[in-house]
N, C-alpha and C positions, 0 to 999 in steps of 0.2 A: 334590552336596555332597561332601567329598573326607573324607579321614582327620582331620584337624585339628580340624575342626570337632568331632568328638566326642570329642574328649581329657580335655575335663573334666565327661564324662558319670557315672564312676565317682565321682568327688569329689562330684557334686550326690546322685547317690543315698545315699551316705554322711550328708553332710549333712541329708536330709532325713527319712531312719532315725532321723537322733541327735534332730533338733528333733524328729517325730513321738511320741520315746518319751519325752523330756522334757515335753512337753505332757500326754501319757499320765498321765504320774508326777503332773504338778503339777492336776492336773483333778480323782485321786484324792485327793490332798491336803488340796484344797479343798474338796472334798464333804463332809470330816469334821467331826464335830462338835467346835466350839469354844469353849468355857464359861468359863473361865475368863480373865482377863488377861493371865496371862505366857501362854497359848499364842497367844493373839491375837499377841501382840508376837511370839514365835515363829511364825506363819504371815506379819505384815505383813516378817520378816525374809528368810521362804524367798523369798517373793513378791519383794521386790526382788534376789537375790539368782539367783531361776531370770530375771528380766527382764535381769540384765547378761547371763548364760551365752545364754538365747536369743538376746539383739542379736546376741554377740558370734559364734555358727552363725548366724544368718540374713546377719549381714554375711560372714562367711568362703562363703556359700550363693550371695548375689548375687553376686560376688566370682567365681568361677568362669564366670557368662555373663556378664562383663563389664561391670557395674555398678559405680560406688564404693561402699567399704567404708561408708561413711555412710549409703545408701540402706538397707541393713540395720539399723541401729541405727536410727533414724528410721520405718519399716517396723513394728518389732517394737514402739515405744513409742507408735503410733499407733494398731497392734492391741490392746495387751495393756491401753488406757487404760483409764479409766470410762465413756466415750460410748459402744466401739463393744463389747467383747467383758465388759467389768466386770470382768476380771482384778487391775485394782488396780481397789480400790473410794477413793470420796472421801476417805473416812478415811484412808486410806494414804498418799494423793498430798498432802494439807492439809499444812502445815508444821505440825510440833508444840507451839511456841511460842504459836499462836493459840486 
């Protein structure tokens, strides 16, 4: 393998610092106790709010080895759904009108 190949080797470990410590953050978050309504609506706020910033490092993450920037968005809202990880839980994803 020559030099090029690892050019965006520093870029990926960056990226994966920033999402590792963002997860960090939003796991402590979520572990706390929530009682009331308005913090609900405050954690279902953080929760979509840390899901646009992680798409938006996981697609700038893939993005570096050559993936389209879409595989990260797509990636992250696949993770972070109710099926696999319950990051957003049902209630969060329901439209609020129903």
């Amino acid at each position: 393998m020559n030099r090029t190949q690892y050019h965006n080797v520093p870029a990926l470990i960056t990226h994966l610092l920033i999402l590792a410590g963002m997860v960090a953050f939003a796991s402590w978050l979520k572990g706390l106790s929530m009682e009331s309504s308005w913090q609900q609506t405050g954690l279902t706020t953080f929760s979509l709010g840390f899901l646009l910033l992680a798409s938006y490092v996981s697609a700038r993450m893939l993005g570096t080895v050559g993936l389209p920037l879409i595989s990260g968005y797509i990636f992250t809202g696949i993770i972070a759904g109710p099926h696999v990880t319950g990051f957003l839980t049902e209630a969060m994803v329901e439209p609020s009108g129903s």
